[in-house]
C-alpha positions in Angstrom: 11.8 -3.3 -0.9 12.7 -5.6 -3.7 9.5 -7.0 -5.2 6.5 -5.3 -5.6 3.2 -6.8 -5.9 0.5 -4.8 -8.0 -3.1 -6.3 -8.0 -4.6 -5.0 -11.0 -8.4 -4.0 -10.7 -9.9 -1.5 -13.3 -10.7 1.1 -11.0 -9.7 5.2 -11.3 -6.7 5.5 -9.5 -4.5 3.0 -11.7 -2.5 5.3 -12.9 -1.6 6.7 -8.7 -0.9 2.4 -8.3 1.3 2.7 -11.1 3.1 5.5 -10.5 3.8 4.8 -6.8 5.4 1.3 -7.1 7.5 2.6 -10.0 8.8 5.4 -7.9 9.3 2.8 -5.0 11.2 0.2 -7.9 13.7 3.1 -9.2 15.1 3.6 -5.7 15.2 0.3 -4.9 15.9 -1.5 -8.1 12.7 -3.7 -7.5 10.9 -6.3 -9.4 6.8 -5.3 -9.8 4.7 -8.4 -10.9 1.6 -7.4 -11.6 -1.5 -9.6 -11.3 -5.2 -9.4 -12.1 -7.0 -8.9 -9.5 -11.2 -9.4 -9.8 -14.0 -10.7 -7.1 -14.5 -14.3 -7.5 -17.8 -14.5 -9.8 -19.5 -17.2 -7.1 -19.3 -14.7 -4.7 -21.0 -11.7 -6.7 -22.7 -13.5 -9.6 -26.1 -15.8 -9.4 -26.2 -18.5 -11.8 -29.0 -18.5 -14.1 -30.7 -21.9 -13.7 -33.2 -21.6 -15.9 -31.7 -20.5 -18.9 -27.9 -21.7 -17.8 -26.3 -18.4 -19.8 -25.7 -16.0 -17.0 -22.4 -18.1 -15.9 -20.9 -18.2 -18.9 -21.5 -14.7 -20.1 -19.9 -13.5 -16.6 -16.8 -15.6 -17.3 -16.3 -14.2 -20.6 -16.5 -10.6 -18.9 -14.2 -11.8 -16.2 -11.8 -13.4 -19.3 -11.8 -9.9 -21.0 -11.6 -7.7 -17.5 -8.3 -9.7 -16.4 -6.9 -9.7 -20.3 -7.2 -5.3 -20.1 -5.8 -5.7 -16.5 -2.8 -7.2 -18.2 -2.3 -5.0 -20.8 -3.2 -1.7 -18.7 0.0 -2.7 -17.0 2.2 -3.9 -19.3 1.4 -0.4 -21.0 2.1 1.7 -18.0 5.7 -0.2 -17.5 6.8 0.4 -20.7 5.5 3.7 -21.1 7.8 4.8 -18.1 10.6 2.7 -19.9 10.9 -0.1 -17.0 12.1 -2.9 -18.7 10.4 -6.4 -18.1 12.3 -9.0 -16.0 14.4 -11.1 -17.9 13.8 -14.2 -17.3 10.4 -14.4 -15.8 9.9 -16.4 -12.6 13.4 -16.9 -11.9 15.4 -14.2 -9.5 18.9 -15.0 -9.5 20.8 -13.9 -6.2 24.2 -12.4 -7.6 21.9 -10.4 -9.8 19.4 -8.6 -8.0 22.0 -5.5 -6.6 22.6 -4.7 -10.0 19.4 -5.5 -11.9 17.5 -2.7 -11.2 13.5 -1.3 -11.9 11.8 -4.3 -13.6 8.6 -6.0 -14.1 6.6 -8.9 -15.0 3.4 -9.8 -15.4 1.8 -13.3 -14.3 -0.9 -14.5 -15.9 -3.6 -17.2 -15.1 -3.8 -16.4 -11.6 -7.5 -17.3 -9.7 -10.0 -14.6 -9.3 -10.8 -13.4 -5.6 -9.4 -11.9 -2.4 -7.9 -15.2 -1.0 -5.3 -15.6 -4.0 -4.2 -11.7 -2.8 -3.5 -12.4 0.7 -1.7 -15.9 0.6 0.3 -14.8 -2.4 1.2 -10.9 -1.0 3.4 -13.3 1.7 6.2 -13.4 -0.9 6.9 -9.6 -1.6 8.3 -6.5 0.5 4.9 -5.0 -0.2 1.3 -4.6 -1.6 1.0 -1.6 -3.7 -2.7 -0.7 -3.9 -4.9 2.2 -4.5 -6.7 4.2 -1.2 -10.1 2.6 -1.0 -13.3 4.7 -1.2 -17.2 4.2 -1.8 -17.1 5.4 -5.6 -18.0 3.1 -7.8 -14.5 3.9 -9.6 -12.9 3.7 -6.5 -10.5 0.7 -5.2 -11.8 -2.0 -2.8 -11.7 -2.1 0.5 -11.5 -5.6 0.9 -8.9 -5.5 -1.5 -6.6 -3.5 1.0 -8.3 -5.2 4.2 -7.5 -8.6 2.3 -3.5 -7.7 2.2 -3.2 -6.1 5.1 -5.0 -8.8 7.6 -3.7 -11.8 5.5 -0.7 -10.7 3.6 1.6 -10.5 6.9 3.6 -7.8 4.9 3.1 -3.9 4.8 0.8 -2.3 2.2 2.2 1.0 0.3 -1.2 2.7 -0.7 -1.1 4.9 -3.3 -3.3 8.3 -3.3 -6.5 9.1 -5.6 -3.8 11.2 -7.6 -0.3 9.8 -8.5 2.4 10.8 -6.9 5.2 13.4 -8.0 7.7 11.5 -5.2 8.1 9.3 -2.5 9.8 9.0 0.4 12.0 12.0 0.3 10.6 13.5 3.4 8.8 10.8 5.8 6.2 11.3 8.6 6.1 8.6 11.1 2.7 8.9 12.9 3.6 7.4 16.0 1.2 6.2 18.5 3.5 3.6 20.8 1.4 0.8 19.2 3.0 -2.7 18.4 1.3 -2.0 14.9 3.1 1.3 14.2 6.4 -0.6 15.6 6.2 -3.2 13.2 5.0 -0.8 9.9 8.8 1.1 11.0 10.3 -1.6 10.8 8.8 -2.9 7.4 9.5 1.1 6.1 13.2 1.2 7.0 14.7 1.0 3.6 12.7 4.3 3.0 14.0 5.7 6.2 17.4 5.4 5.2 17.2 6.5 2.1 15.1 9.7 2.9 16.5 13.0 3.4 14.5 14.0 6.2 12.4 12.0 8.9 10.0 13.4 11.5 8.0 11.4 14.4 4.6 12.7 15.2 2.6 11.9 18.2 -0.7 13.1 19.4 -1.6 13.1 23.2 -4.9 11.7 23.4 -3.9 9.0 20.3 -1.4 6.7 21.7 -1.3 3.5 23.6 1.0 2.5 26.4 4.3 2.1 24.9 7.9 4.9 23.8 7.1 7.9 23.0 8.0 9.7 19.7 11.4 11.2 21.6 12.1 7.3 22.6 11.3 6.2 18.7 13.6 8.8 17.1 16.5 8.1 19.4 16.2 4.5 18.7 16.0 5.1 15.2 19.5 7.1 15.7 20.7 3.6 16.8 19.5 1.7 13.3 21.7 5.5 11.6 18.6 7.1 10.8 18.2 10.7 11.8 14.9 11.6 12.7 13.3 14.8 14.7 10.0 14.3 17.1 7.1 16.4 18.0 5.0 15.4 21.1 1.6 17.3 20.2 -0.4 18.3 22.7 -4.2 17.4 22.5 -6.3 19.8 20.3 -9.9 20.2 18.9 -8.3 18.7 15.7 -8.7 14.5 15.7 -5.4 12.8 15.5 -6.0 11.6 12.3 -6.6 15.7 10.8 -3.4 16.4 12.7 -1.2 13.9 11.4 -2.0 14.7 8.1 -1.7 18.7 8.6 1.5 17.9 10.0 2.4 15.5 7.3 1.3 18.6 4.8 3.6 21.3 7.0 6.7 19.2 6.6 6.2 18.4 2.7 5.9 14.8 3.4 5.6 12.5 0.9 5.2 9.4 2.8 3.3 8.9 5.9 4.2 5.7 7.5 1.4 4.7 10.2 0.7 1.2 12.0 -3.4 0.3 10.7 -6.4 -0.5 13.2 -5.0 -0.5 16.4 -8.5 0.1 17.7 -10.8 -2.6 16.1 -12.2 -2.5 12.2 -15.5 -2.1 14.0 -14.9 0.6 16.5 -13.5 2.8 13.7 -16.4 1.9 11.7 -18.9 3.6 14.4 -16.5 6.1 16.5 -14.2 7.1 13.5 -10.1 6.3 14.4 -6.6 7.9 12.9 -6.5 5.2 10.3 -9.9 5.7 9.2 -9.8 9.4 8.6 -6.5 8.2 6.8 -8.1 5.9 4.5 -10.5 8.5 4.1 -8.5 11.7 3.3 -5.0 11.3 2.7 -3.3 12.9 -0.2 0.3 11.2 -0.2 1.3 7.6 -0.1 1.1 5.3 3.1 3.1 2.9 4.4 0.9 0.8 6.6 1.1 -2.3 8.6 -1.1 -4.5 11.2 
């Protein structure tokens, strides 16, 4: 977990984004770069052709909205005393161990989702905010976007910030090649956590280990872990995996997303939909 990348949209849980990639930077020592991140105007914005001025007055918002992204999170940084990166672009190797929490700030970068998921390629993770139907609320194709086309795990950060993360970590296992590959994108937070717990939930899973066979393998990579093999309940997996997730004091919940369809969830309901919908602590998810 050594770079960070924050898309910065103006939305009302900013200060949760924030918050959760520096907490994820001081235990790591990681670099955050921030960019801005805003729909592409051609997508959302008709051009006037009449009167040719609705264009150009859009750009100038969009000029403006990415200029406050910028300085939104240079602010934040500084404010929590995280120093910016030296020497900006340029990551020297026999450096990193000892370099620390850091940041930077790229500017210029083109407006829409495809920039976000081509360019989250290069970082440990996506840091962005839970999405929701608010108007103040972050995207959902902002976290689709990473998570579909990024090919790295997303760390989503909760309507509230944070107090810390990945002390005590939840695994929500459901024997899914998607939860196998978001543990094995959140293993520096496994070993640095000081407890772990595997959840599953019969009635949730797919064919594939069970939680006993995860947490013994995870003994292997010298992570200690206990399991719990729930038994099927009037409670949907998704409510039980967070009200176990509250009953252990977890502050990180690490859960493979969509391993039914986007489209199923959207009409039947799924764990990583009620997830998206209601969790209270950071995720660490993956597809």
């Amino acid at each position: 977990m050594k770079t960070l990348l924050v898309p910065v949209a103006l939305h009302d849980a900013l200060p949760s984004v924030f918050e959760t990639a520096m907490l994820t930077a001081r235990r790591f020592g990681s670099l955050i770069e921030g960019v801005s991140l805003r729909p592409a105007l051609a997508e959302y914005v008709p051009v006037d052709m009449v009167g040719g001025m609705t264009w150009l007055r859009d750009e100038e918002a969009d000029r403006v909205e990415a200029e406050e992204a910028g300085t939104r999170f240079v602010a934040a940084m500084e404010g929590a005393a995280i120093p910016r990166h030296a020497r900006d672009g340029v990551c020297l190797p026999e450096n990193v161990a000892a370099a620390g929490p850091r940041y930077r700030w790229r500017q210029d970068v083109p407006a829409g989702d495809a920039f976000l998921g081509q360019y989250a390629r290069l970082f440990s993770a996506t840091v962005v905010g839970r999405p929701g139907s608010d108007d103040g609320s972050p995207r959902m194709t902002t976290f689709e976007t990473a998570l579909f086309e990024g090919g790295r795990p997303i760390l989503l950060a909760p309507p509230t910030a944070p107090a810390s993360l990945g002390e005590a970590v939840l695994i929500a296992w459901n024997g899914s090649t998607e939860t196998a590959r978001a543990v094995a994108f959140a293993m520096p937070f496994l070993h640095a956590a000081q407890r772990v717990r595997v959840v599953s939930v019969e009635g949730g899973t797919v064919p594939g280990p069970s939680a006993e066979d995860l947490a013994r393998s995870l003994a292997c990579e010298g992570v200690e872990a206990d399991w719990r093999a729930l038994p099927a309940g009037r409670r949907t997996p998704g409510e039980t995996f967070l009200s176990e997730a509250k009953d252990f004091g977890c502050d990180l919940l690490i859960k493979g997303a969509y391993t039914q369809s986007r489209l199923r969830q959207m009409i039947f309901g799924g764990p990583t939909s009620h997830l998206l919908a209601h969790a209270d602590l950071p995720l660490l998810m993956a597809h």
